[in-house]
Predicted model as a PDB file, atoms N, CA, C, CB and O in Angstrom, pLDDT in the B-factor column:
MODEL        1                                                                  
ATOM      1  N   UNK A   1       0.861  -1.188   0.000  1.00 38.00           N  
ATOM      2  CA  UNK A   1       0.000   0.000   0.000  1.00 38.00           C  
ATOM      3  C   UNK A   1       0.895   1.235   0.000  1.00 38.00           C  
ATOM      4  CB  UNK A   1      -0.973   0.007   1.239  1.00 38.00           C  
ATOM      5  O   UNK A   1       1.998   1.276   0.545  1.00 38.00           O  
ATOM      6  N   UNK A   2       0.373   2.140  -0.599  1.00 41.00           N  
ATOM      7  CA  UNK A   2       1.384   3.408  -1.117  1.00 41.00           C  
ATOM      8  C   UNK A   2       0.892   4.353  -0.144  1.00 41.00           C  
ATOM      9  CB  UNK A   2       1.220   4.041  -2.859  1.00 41.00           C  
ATOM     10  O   UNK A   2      -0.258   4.581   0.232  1.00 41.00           O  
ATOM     11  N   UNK A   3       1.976   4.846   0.177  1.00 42.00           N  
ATOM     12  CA  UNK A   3       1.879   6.136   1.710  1.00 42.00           C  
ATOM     13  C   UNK A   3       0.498   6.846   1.364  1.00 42.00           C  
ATOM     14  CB  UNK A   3       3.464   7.737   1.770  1.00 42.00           C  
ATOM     15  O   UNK A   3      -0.398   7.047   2.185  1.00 42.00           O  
ATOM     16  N   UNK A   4       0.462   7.255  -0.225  1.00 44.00           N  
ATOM     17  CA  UNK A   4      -0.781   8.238  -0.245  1.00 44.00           C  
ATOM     18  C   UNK A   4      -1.893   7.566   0.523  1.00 44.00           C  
ATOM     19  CB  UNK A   4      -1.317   8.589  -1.794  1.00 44.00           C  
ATOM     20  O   UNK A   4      -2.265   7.926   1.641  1.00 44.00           O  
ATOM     21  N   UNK A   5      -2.461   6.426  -0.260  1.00 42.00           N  
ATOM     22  CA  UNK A   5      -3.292   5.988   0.614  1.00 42.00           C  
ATOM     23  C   UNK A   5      -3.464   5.305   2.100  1.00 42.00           C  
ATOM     24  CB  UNK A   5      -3.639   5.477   0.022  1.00 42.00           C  
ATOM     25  O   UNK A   5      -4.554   4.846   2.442  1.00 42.00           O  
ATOM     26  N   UNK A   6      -2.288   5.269   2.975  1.00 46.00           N  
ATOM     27  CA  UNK A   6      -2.072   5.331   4.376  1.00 46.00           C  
ATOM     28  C   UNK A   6      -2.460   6.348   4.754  1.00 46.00           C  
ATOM     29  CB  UNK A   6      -0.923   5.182   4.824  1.00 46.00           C  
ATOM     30  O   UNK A   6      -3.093   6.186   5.798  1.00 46.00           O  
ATOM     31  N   UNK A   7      -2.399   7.704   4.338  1.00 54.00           N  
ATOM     32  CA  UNK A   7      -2.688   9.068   4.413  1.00 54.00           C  
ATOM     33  C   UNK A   7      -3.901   9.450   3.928  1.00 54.00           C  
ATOM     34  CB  UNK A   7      -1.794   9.772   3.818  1.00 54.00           C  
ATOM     35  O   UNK A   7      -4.220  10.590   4.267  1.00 54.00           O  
ATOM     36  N   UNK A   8      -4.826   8.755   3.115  1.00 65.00           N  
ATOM     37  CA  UNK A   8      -5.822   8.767   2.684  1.00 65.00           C  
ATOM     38  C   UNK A   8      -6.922   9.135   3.657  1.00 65.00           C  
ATOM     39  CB  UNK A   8      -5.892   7.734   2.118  1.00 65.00           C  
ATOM     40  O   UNK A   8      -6.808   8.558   4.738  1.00 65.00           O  
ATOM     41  N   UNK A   9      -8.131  10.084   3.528  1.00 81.00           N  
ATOM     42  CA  UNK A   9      -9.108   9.752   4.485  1.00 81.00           C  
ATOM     43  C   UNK A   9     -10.142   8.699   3.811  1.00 81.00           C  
ATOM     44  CB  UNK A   9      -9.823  11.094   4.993  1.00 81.00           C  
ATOM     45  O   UNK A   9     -10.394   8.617   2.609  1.00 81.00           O  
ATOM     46  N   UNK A  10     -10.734   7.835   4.961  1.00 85.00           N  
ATOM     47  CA  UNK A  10     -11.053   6.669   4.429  1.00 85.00           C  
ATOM     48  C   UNK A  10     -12.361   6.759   5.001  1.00 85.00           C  
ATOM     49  CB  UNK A  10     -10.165   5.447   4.723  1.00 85.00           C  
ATOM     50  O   UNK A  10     -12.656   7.134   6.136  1.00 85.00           O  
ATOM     51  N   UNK A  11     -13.242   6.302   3.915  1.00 87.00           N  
ATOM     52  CA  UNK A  11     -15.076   6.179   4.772  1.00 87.00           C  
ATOM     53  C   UNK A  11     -15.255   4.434   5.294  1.00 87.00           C  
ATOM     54  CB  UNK A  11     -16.854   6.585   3.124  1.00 87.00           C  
ATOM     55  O   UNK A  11     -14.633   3.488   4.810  1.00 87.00           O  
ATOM     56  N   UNK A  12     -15.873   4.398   5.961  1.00 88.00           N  
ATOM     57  CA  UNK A  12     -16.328   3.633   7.172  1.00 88.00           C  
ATOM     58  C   UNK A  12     -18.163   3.593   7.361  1.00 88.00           C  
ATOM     59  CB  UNK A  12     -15.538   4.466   8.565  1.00 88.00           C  
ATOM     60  O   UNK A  12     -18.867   4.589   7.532  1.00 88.00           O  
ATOM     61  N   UNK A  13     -18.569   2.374   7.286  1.00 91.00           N  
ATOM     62  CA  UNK A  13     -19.709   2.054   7.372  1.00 91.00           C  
ATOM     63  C   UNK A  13     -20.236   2.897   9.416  1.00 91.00           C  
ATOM     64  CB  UNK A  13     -19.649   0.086   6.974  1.00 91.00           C  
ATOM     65  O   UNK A  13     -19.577   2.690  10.435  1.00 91.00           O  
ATOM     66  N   UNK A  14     -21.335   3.625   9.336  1.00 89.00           N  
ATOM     67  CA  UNK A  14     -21.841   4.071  10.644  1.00 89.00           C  
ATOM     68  C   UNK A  14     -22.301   3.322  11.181  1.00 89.00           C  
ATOM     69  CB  UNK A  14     -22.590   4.922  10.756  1.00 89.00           C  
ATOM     70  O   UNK A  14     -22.533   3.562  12.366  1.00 89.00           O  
ATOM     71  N   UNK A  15     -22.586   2.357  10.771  1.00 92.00           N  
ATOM     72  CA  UNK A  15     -23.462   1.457  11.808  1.00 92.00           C  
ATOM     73  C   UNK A  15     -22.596   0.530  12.229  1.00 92.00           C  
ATOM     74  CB  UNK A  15     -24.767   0.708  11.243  1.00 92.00           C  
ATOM     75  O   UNK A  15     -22.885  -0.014  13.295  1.00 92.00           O  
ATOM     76  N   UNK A  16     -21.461   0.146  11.602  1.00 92.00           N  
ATOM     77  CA  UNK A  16     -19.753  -0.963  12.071  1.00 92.00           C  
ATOM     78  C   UNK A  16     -19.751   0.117  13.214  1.00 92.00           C  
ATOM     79  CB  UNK A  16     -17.751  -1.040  10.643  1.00 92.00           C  
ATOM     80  O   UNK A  16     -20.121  -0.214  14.341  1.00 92.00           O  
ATOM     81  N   UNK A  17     -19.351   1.374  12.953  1.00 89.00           N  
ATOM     82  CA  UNK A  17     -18.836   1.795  13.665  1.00 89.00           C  
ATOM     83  C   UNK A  17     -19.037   3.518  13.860  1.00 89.00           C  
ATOM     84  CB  UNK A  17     -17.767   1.245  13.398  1.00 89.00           C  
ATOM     85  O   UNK A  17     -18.420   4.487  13.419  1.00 89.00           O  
ATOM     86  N   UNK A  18     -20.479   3.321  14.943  1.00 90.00           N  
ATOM     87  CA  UNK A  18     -21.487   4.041  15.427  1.00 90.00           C  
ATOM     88  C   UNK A  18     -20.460   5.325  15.998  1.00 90.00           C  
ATOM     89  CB  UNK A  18     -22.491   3.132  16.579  1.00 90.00           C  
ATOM     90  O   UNK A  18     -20.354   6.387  15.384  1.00 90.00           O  
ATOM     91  N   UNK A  19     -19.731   5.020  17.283  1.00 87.00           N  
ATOM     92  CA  UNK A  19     -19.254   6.571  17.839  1.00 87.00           C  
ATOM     93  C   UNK A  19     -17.649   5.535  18.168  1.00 87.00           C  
ATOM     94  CB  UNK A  19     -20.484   7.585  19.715  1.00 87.00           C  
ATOM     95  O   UNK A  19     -17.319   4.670  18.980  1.00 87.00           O  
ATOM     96  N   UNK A  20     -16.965   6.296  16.934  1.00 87.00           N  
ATOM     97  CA  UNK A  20     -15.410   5.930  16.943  1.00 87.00           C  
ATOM     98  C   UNK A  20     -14.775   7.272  18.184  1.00 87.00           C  
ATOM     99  CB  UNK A  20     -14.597   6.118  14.926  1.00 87.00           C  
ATOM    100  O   UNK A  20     -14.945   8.450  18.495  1.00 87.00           O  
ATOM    101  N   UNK A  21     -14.016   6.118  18.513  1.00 86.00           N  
ATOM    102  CA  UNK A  21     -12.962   7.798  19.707  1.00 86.00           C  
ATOM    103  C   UNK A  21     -11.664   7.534  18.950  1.00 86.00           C  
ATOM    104  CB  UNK A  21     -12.508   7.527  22.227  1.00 86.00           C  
ATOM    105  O   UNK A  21     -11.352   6.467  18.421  1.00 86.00           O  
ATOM    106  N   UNK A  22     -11.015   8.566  18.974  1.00 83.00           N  
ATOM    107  CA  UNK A  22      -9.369   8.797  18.841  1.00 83.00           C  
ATOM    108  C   UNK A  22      -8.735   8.102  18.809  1.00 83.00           C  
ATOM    109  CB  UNK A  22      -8.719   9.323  19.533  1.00 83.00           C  
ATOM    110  O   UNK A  22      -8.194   7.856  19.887  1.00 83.00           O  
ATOM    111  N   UNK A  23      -8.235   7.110  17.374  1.00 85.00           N  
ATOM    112  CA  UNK A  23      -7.001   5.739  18.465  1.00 85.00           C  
ATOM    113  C   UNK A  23      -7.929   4.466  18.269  1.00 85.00           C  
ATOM    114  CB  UNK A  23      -6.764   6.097  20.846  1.00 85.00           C  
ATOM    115  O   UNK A  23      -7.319   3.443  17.960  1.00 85.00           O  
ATOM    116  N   UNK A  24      -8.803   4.403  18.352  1.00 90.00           N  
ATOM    117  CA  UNK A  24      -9.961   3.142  17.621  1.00 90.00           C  
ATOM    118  C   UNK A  24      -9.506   2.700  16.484  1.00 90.00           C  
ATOM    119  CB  UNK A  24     -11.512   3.626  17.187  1.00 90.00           C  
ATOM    120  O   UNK A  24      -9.081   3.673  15.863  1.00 90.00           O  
ATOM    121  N   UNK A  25      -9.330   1.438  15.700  1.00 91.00           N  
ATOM    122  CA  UNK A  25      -8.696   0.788  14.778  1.00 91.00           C  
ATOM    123  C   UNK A  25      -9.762   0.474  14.475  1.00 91.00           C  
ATOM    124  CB  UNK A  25      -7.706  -0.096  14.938  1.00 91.00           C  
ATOM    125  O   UNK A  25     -10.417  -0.292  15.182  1.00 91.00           O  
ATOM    126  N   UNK A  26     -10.359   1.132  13.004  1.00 90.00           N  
ATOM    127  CA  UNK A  26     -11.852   1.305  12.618  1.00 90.00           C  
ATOM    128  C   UNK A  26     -11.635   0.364  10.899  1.00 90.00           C  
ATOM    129  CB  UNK A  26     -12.433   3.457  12.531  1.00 90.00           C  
ATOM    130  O   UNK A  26     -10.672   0.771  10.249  1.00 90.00           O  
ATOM    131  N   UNK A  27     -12.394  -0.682  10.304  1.00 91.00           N  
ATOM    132  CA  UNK A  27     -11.914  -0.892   8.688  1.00 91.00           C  
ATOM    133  C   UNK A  27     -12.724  -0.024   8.169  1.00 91.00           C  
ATOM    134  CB  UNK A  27     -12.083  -2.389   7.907  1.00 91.00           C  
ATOM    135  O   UNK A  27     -13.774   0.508   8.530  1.00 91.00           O  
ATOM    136  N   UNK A  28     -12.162   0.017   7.407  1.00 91.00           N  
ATOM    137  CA  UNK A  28     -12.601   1.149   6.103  1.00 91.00           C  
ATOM    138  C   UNK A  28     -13.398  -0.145   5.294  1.00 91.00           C  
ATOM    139  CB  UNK A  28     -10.902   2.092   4.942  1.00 91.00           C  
ATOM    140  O   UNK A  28     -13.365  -1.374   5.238  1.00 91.00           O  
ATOM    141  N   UNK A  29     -14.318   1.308   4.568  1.00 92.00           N  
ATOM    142  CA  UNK A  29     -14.734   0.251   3.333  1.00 92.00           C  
ATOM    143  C   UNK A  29     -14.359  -0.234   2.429  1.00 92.00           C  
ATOM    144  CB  UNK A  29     -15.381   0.403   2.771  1.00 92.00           C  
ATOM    145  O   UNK A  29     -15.069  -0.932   1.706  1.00 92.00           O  
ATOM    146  N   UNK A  30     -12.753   0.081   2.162  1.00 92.00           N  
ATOM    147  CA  UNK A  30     -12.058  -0.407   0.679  1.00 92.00           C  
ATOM    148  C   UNK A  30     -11.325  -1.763   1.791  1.00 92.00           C  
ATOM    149  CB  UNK A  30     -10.572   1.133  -0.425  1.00 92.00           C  
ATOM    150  O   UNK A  30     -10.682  -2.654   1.236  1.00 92.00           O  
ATOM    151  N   UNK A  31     -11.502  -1.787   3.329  1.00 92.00           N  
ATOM    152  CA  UNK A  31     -11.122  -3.008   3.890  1.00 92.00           C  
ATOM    153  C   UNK A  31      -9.593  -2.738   4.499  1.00 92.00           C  
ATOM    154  CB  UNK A  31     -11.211  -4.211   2.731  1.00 92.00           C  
ATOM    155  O   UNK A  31      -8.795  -3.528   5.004  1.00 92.00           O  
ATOM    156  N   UNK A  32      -9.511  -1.418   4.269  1.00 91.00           N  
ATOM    157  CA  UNK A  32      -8.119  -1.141   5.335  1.00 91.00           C  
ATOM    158  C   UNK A  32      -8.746  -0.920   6.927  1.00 91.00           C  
ATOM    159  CB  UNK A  32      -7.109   0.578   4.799  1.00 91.00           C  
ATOM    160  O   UNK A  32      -9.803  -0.305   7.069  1.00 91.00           O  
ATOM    161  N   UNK A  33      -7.941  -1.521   8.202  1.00 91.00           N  
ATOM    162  CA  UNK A  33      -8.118  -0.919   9.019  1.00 91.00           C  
ATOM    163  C   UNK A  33      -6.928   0.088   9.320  1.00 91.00           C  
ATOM    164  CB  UNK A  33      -8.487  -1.719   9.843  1.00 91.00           C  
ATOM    165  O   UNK A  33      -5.789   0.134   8.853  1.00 91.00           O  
ATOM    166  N   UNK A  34      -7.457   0.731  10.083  1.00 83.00           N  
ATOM    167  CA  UNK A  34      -6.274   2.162  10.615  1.00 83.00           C  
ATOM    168  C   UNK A  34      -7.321   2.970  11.363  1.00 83.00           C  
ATOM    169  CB  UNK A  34      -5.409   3.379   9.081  1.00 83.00           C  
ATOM    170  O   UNK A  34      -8.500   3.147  11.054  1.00 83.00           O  
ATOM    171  N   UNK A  35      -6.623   3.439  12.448  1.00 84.00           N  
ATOM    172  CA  UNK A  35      -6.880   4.303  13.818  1.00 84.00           C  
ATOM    173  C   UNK A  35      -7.710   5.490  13.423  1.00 84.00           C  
ATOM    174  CB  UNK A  35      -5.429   4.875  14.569  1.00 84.00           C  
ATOM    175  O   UNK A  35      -7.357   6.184  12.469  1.00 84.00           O  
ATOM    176  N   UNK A  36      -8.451   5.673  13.890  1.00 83.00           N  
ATOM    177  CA  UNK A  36      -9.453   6.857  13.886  1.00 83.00           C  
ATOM    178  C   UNK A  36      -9.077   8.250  14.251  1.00 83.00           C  
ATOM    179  CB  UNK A  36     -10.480   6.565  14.759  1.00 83.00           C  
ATOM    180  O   UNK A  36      -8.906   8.566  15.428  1.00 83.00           O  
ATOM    181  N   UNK A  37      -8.965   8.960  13.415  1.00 76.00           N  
ATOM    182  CA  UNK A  37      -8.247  10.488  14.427  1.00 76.00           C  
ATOM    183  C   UNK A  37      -9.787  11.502  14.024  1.00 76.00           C  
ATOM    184  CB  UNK A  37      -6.049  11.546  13.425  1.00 76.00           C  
ATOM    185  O   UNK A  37      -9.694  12.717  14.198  1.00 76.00           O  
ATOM    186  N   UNK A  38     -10.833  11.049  13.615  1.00 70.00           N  
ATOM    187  CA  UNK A  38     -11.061  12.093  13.423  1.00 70.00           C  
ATOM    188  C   UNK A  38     -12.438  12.597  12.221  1.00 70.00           C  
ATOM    189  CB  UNK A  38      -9.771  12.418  13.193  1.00 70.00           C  
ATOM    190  O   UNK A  38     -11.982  12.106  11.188  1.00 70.00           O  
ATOM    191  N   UNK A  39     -13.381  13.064  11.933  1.00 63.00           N  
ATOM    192  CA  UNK A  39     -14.155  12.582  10.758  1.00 63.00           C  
ATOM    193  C   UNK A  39     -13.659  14.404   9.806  1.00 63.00           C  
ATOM    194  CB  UNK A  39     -16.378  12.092  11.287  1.00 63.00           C  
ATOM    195  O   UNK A  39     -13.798  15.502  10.346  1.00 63.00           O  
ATOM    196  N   UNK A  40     -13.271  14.245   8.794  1.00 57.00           N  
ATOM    197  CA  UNK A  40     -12.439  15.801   8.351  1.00 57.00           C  
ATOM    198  C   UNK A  40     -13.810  15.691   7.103  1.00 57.00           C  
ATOM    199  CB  UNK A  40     -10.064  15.785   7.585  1.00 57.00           C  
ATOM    200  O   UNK A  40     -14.096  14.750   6.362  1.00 57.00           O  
ATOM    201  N   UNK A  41     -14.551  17.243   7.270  1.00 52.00           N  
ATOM    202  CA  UNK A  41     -15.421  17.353   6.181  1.00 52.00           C  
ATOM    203  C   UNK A  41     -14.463  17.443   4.988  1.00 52.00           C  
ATOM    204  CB  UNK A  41     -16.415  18.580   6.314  1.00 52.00           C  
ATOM    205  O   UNK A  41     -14.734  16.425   4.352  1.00 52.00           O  
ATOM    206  N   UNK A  42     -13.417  18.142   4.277  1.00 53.00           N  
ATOM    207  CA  UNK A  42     -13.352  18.158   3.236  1.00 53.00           C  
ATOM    208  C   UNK A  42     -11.313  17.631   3.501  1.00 53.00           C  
ATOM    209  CB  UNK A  42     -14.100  19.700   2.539  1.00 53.00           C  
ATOM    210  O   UNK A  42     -10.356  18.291   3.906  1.00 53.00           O  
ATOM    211  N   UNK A  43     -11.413  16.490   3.127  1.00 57.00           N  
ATOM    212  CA  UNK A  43      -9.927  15.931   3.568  1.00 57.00           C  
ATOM    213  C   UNK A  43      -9.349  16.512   1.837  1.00 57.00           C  
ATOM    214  CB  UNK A  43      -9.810  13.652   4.062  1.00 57.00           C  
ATOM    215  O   UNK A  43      -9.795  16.863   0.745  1.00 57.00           O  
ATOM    216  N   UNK A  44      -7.837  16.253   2.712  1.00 63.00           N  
ATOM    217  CA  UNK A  44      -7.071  17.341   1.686  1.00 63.00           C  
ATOM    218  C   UNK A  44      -6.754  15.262   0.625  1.00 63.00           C  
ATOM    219  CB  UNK A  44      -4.893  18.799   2.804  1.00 63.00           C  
ATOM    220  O   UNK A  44      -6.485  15.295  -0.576  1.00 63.00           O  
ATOM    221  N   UNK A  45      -6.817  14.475   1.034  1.00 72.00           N  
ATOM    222  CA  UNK A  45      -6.450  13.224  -0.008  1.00 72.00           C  
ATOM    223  C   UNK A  45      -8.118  12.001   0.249  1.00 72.00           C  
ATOM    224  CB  UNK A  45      -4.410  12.217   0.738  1.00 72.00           C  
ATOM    225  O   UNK A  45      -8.874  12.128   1.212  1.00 72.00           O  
ATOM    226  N   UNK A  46      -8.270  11.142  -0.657  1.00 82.00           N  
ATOM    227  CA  UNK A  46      -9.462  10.960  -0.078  1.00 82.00           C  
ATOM    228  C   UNK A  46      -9.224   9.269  -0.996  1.00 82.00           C  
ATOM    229  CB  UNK A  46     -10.936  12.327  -0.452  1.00 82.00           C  
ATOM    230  O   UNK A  46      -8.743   9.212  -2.127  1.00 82.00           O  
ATOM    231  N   UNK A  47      -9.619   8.208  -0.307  1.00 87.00           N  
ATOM    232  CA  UNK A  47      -9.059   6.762  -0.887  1.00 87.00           C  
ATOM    233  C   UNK A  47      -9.709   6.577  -2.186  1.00 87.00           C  
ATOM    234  CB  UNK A  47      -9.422   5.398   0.093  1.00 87.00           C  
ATOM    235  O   UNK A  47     -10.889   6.896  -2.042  1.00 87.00           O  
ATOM    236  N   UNK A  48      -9.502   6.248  -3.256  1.00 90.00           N  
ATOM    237  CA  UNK A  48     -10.406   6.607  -4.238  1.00 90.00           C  
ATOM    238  C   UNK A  48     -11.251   5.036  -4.038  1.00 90.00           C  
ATOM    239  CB  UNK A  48      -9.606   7.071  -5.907  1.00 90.00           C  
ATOM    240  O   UNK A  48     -12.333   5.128  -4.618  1.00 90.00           O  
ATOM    241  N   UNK A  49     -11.095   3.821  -3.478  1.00 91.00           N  
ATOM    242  CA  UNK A  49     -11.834   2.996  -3.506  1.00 91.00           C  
ATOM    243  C   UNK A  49     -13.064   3.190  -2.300  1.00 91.00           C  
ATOM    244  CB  UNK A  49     -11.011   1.884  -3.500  1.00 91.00           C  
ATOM    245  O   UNK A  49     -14.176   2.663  -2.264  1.00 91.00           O  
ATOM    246  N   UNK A  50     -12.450   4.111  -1.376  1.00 89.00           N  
ATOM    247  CA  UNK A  50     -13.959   3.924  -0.191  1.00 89.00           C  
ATOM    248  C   UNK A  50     -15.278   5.192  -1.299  1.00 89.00           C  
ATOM    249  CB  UNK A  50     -13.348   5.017   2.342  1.00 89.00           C  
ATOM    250  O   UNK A  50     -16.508   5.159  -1.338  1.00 89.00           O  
ATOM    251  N   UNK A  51     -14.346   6.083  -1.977  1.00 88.00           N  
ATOM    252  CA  UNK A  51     -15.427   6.804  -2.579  1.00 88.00           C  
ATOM    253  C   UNK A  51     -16.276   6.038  -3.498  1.00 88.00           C  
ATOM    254  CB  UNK A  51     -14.929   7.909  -3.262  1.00 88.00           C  
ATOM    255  O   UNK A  51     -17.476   6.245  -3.676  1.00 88.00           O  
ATOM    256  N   UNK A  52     -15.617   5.206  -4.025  1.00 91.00           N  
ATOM    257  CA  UNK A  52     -16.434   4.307  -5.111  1.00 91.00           C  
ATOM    258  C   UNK A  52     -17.315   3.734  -4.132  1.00 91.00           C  
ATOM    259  CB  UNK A  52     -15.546   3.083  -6.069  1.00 91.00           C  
ATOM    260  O   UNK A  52     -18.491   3.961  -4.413  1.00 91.00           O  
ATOM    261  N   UNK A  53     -17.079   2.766  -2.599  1.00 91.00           N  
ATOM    262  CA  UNK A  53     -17.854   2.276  -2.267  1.00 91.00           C  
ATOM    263  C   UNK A  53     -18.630   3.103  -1.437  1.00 91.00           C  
ATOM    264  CB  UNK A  53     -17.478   1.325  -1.931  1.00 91.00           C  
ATOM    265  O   UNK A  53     -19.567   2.388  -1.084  1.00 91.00           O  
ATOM    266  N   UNK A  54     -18.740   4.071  -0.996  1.00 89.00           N  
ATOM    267  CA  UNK A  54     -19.158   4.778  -0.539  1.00 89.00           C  
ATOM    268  C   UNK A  54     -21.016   5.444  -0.716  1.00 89.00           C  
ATOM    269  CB  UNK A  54     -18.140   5.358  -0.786  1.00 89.00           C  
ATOM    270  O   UNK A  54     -21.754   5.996   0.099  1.00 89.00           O  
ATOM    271  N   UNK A  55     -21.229   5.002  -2.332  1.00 89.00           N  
ATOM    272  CA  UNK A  55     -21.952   5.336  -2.924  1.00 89.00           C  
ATOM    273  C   UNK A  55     -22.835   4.459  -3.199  1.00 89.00           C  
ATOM    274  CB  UNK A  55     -21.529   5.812  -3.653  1.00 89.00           C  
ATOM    275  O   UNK A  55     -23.836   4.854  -3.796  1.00 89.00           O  
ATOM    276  N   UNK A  56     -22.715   2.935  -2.824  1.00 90.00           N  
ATOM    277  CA  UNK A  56     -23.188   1.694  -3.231  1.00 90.00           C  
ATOM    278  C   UNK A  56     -24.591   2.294  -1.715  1.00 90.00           C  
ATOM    279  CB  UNK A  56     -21.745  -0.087  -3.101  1.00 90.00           C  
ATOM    280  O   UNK A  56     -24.661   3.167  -0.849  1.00 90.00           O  
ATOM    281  N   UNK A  57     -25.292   1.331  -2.144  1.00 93.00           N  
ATOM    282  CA  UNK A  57     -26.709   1.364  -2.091  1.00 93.00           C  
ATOM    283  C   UNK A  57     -26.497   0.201  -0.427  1.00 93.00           C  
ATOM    284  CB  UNK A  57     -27.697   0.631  -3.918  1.00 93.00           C  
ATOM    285  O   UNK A  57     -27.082   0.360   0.644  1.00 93.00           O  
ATOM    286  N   UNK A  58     -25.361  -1.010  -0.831  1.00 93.00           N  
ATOM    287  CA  UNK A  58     -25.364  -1.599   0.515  1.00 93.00           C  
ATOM    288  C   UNK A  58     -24.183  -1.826   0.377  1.00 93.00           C  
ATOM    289  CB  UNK A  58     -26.229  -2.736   0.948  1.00 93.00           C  
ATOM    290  O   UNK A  58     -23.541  -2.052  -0.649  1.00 93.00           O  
ATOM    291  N   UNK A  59     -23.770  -1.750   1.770  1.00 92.00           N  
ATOM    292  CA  UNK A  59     -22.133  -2.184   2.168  1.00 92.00           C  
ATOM    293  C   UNK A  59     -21.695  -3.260   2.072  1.00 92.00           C  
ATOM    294  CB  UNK A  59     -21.712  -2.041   3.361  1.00 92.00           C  
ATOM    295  O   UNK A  59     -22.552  -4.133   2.215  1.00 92.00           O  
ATOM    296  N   UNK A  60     -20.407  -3.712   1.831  1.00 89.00           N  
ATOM    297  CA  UNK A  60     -19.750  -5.261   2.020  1.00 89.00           C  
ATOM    298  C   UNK A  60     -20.740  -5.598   3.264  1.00 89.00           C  
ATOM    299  CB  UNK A  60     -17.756  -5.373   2.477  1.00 89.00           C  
ATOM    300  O   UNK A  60     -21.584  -6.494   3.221  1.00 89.00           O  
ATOM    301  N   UNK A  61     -20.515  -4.760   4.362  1.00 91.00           N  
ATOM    302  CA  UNK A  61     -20.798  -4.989   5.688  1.00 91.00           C  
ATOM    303  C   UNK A  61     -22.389  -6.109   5.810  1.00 91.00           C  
ATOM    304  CB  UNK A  61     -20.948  -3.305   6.404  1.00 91.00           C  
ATOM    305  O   UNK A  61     -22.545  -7.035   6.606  1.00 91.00           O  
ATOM    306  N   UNK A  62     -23.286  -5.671   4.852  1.00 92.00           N  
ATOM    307  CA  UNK A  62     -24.970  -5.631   4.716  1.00 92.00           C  
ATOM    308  C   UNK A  62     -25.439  -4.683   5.106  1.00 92.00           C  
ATOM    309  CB  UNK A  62     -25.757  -6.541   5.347  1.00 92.00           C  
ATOM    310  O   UNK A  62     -26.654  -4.754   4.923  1.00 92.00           O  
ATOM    311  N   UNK A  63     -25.056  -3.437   5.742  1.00 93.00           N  
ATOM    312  CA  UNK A  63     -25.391  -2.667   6.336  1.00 93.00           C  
ATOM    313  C   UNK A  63     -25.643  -1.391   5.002  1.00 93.00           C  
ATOM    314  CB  UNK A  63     -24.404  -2.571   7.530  1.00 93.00           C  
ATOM    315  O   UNK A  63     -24.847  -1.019   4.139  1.00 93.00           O  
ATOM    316  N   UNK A  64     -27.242  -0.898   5.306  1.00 91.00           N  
ATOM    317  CA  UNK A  64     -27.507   0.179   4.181  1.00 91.00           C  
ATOM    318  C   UNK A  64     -26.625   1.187   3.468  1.00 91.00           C  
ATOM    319  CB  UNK A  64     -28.348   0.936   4.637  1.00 91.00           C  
ATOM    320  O   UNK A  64     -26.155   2.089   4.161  1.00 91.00           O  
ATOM    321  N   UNK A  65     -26.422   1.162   2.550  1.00 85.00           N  
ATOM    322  CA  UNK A  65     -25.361   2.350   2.446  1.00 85.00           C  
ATOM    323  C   UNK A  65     -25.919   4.001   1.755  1.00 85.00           C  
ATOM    324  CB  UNK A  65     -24.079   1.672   1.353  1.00 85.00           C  
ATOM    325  O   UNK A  65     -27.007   4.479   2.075  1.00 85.00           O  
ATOM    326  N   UNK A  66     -25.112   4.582   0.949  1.00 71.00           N  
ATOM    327  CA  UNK A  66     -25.624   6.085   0.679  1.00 71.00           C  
ATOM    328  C   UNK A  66     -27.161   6.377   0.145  1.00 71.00           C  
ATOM    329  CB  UNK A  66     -24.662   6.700  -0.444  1.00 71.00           C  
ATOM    330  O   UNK A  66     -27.536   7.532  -0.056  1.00 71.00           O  
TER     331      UNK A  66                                                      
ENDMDL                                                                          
END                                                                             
């Protein structure tokens, strides 16, 4: 995995993971996990696979999506 996307902000199903704190090792929807710092409205890099999934109707998870 390439630093950009280590650095990536990554979307996350709400209902996996209802009220993340600081430091929580949360998976993403492209299936990375990594620590929670934070929900950034307009992130300066953004994973281009959670945006794709992001938009799907239902999550890997089963859980409803956008």
């Amino acid at each position: 995995m390439s630093a950009d996307v280590e650095r990536a902000a990554h979307a996350y199903c709400p209902r996996c993971h209802p009220d993340p704190r600081p430091g929580d090792v949360i998976k993403a929807l492209c299936g990375a996990s990594h620590p929670y710092f934070g929900r950034r409205d307009r992130p300066v890099n953004t994973c281009p696979a959670c945006v794709t999934l992001a938009s799907a109707n239902v999550y890997a998870c089963g859980h409803p999506g956008a």
